[in-house]
C-alpha positions as a Markdown table, in Angstrom:
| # | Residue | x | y | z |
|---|---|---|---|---|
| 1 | Unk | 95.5 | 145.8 | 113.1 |
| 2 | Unk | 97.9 | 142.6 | 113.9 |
| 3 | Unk | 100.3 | 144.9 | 114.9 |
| 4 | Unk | 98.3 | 146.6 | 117.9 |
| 5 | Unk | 97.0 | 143.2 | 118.8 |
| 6 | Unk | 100.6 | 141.9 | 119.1 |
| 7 | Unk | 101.6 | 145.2 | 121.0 |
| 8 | Unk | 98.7 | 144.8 | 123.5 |
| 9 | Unk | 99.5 | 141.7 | 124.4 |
| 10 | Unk | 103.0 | 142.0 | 124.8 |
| 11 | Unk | 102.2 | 145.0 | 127.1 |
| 12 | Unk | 99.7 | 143.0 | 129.4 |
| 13 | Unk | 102.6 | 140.2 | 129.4 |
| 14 | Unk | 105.2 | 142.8 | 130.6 |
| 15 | Unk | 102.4 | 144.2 | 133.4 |
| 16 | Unk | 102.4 | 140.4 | 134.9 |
| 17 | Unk | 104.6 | 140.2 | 137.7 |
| 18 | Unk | 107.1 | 137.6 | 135.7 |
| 19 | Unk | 109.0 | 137.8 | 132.8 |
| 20 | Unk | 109.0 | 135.3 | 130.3 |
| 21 | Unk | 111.7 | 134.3 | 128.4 |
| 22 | Unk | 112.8 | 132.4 | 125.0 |
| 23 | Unk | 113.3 | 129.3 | 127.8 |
| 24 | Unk | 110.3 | 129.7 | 130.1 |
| 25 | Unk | 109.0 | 132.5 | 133.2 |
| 26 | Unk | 111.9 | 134.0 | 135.0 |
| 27 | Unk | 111.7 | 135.2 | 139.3 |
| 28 | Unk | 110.1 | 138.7 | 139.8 |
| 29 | Unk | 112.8 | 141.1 | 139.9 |
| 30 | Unk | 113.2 | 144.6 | 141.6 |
| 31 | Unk | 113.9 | 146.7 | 138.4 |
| 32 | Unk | 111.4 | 147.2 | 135.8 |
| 33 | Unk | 111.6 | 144.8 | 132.5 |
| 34 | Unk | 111.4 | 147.3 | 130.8 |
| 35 | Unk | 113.9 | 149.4 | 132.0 |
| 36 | Unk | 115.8 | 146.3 | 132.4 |
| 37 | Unk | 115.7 | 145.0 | 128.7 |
| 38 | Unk | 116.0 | 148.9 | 127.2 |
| 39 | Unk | 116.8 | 151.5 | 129.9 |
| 40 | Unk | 117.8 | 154.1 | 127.3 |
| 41 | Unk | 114.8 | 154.2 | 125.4 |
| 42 | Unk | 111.8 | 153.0 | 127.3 |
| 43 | Unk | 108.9 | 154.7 | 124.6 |
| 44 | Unk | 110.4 | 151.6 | 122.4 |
| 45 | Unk | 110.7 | 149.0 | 124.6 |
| 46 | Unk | 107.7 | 147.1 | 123.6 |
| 47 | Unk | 108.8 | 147.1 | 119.9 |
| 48 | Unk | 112.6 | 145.8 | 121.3 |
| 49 | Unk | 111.2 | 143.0 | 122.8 |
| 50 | Unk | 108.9 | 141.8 | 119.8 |
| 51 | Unk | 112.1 | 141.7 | 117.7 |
| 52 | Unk | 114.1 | 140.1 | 120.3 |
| 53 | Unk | 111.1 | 137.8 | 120.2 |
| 54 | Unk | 111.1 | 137.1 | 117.0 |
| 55 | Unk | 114.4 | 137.2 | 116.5 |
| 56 | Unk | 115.1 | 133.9 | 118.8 |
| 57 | Unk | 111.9 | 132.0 | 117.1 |
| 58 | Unk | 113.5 | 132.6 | 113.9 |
| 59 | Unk | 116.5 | 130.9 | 115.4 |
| 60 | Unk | 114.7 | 128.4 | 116.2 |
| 61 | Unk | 113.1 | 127.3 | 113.3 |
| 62 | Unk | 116.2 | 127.4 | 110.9 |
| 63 | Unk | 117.9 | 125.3 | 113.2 |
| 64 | Unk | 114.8 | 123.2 | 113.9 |
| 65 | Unk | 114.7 | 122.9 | 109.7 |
| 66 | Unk | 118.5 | 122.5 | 109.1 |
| 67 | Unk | 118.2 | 119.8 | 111.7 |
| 68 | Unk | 115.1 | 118.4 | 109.4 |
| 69 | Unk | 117.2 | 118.9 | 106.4 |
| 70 | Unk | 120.0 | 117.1 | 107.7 |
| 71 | Unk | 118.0 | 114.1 | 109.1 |
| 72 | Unk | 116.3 | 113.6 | 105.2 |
| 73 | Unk | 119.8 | 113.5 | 103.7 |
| 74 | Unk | 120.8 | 111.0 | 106.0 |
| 75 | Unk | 117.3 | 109.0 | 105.4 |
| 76 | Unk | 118.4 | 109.5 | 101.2 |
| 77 | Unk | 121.7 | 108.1 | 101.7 |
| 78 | Unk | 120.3 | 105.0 | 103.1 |
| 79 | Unk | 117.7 | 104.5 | 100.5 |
| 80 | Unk | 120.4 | 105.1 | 97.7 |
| 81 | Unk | 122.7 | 102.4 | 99.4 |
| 82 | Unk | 119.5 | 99.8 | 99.4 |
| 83 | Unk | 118.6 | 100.6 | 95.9 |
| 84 | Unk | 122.7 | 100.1 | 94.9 |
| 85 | Unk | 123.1 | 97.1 | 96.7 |
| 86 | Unk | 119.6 | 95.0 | 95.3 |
| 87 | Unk | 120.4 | 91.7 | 93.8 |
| 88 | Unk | 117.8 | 89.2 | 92.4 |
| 89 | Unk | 118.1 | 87.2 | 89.5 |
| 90 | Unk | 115.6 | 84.1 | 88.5 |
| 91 | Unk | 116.1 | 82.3 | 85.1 |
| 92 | Unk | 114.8 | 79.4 | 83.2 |
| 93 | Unk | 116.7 | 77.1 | 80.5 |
| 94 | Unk | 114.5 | 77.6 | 77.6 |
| 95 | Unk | 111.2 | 79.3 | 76.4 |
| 96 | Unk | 110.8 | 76.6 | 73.6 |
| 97 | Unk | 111.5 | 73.2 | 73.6 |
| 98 | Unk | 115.1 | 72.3 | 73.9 |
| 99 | Unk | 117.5 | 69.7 | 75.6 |
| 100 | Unk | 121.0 | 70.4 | 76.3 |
| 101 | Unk | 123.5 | 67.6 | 76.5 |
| 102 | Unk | 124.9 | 64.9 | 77.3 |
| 103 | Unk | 128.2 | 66.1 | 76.5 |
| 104 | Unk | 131.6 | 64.5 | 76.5 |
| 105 | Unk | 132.6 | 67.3 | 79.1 |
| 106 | Unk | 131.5 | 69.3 | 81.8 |
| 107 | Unk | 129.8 | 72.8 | 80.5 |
| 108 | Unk | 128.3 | 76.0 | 81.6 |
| 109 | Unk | 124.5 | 75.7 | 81.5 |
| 110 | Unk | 123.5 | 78.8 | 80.1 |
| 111 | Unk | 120.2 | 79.7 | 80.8 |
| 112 | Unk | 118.2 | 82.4 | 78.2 |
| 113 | Unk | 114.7 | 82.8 | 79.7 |
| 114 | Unk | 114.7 | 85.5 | 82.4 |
| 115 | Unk | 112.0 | 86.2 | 84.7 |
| 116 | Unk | 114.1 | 88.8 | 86.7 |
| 117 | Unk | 117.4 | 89.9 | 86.6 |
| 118 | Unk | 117.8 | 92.9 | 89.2 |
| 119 | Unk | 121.1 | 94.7 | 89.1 |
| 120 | Unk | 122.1 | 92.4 | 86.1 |
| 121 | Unk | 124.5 | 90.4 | 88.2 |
| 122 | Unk | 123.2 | 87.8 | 85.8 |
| 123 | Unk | 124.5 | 87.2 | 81.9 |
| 124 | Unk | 122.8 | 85.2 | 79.6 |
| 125 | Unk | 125.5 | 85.0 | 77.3 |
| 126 | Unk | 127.9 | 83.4 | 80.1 |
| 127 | Unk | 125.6 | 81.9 | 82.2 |
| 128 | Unk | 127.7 | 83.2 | 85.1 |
| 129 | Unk | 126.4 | 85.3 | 88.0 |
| 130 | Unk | 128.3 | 88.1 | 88.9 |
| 131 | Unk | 127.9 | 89.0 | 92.8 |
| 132 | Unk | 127.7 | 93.0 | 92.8 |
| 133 | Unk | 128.5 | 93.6 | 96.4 |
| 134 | Unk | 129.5 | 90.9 | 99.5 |
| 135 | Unk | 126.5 | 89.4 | 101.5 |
| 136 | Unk | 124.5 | 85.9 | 102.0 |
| 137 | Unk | 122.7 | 85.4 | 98.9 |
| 138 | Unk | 120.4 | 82.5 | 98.5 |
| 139 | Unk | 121.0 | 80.1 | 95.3 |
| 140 | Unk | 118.2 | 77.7 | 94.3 |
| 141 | Unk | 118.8 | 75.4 | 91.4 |
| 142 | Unk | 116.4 | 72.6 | 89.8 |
| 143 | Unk | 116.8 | 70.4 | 87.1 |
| 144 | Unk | 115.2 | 68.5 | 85.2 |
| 145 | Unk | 115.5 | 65.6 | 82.2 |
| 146 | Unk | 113.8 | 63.2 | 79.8 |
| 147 | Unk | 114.6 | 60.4 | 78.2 |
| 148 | Unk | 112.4 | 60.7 | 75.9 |
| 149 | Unk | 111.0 | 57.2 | 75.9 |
| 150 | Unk | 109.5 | 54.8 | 78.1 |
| 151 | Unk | 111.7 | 52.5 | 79.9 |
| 152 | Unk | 114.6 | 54.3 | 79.4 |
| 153 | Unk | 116.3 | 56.0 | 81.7 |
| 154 | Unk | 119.1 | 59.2 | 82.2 |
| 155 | Unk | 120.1 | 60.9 | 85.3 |
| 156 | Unk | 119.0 | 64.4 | 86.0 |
| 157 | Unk | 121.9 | 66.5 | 87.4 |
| 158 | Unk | 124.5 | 69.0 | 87.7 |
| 159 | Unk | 126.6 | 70.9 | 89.7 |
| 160 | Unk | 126.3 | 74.6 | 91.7 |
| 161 | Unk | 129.3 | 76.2 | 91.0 |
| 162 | Unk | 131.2 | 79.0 | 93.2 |
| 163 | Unk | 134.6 | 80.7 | 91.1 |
| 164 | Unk | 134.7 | 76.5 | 89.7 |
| 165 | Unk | 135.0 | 75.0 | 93.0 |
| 166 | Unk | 131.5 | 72.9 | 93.4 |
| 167 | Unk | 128.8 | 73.7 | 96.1 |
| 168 | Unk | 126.3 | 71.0 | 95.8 |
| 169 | Unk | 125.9 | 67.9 | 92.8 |
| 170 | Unk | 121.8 | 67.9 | 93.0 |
| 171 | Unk | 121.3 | 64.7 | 91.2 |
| 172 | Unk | 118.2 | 61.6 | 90.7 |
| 173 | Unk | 118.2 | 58.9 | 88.5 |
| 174 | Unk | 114.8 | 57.3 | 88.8 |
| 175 | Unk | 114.3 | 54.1 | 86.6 |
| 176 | Unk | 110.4 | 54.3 | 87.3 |
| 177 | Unk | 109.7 | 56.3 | 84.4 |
| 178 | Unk | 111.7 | 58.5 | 81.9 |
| 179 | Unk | 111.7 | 61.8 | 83.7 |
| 180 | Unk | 113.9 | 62.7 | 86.6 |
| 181 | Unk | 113.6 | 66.0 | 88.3 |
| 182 | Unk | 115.7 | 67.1 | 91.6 |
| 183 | Unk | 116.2 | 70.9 | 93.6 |
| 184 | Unk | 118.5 | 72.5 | 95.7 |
| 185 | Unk | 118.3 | 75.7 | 97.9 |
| 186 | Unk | 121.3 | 77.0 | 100.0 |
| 187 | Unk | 122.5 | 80.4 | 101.3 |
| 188 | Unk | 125.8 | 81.6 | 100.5 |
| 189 | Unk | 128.5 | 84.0 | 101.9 |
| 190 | Unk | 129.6 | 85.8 | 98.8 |
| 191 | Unk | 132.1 | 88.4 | 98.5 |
| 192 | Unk | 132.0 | 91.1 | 95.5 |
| 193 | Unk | 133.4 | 89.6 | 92.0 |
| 194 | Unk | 132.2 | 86.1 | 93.0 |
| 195 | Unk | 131.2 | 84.1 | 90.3 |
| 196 | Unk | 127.9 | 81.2 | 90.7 |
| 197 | Unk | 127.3 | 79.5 | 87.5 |
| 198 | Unk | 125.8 | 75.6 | 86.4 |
| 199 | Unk | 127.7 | 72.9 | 85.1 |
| 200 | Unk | 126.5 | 70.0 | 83.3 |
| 201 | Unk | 128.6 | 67.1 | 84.3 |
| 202 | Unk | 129.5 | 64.9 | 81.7 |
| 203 | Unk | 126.7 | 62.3 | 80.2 |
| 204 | Unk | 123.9 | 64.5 | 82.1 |
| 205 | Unk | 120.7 | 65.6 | 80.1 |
| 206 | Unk | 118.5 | 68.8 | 80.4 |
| 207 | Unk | 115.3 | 69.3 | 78.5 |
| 208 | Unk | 112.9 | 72.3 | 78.8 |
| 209 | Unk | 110.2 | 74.5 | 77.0 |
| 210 | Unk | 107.7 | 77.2 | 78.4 |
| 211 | Unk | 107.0 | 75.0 | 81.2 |
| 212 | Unk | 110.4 | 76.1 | 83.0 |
| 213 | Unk | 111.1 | 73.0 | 84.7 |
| 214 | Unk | 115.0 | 74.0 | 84.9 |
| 215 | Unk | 115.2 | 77.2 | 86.7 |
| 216 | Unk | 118.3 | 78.6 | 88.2 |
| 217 | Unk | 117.6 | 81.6 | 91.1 |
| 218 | Unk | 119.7 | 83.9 | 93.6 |
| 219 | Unk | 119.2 | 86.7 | 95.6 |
| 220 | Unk | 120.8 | 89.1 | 97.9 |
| 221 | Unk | 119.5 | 88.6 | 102.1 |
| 222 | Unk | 121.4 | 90.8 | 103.6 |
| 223 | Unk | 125.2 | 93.1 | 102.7 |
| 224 | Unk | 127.7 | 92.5 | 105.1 |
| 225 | Unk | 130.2 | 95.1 | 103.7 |
């Protein structure tokens, strides 16, 4: 039954006095279409033109899906490189109570509470971050000390560190009361390999415990390789 539908109206589109094409109506023309598309075999004519029909909407369609095809592999490679290239670490000193320092010498803070640690550019056992691909990053650092009694007093600081050569020396030394607190937030052009840790300078004090009042944080912006 579809087939003598689809053969009736192809035969009441050949009676018009145009022929449409694949790319639209073509001029009236003096010789038959028929005759003109099959002039050896006009009983099969009609059938001819269906398959030349279908033939080109075929066509079509693959290229129309290849095209498709191609367009969603292009759309996966650029997920894949987002997902490769995601950076984010946030970490705290401590989850219990614990004060590190003063020390006769400058040392690596190392900081064993994680909150995130995306891509694990971040060690715990070095307390170095590890920069996984170049881009501006943003580093946020805040520290924290106490004395531990009233009245006396003991600076909070330390310094932001990029391959050992300092970035910024947050510091406060408040002889109001025995705590001392100070933050830091920059963004940074880092190349792949670099290496962002936290030094204590030398007679500097930390203390922590679930609170989290030391927290050391970076993230990747934007890649610029």
């Amino acid at each position: 039954m579809k087939a003598i539908v689809i053969l009736s109206f192809l035969g009441c589109a050949l009676a018009q006095d145009r022929l449409f094409s694949w790319n639209g109506p073509e001029e009236p023309s003096d010789v038959d279409p028929i005759e003109k598309v099959c002039p050896t075999d006009v009983a099969s004519c009609g059938c001819c033109l269906m398959k030349n029909q279908m033939w080109k909407m075929e066509t079509f369609f693959n290229m129309s899906l290849n095209e498709l095809q191609r367009g969603l592999e292009r759309a996966h490679a650029v997920l894949n490189n987002i997902r490769a290239s995601r950076s984010a670490f946030s970490v705290a000193l401590t989850d219990t109570r614990l004060c590190v320092g003063p020390n006769r010498e400058d040392s690596v803070v190392k900081y064993g509470s994680v909150f995130i640690n995306l891509g694990d550019g971040y060690s715990t056992n070095t307390g170095v971050f590890v920069a996984p691909r170049s881009g501006v990053y943003s580093l946020a650092l805040t520290v924290y000390s106490d004395a531990g009694a009233a009245g006396a007093t003991l600076a909070a600081c330390a310094r932001l560190r990029l391959n050992g050569r300092t970035l910024a020396s947050p510091s406060e030394k408040n002889s109001q009361d025995q705590e001392d607190s100070v933050s830091v937030v920059l963004a940074v052009q880092l190349n792949a390999g670099d290496r962002v840790d936290v030094a204590l300078p030398a007679g500097c004090f930390l203390c922590d415990d679930n609170n989290h009042y030391n927290t050391f944080t970076g993230f990747l912006l934007y890649a610029t390789d």
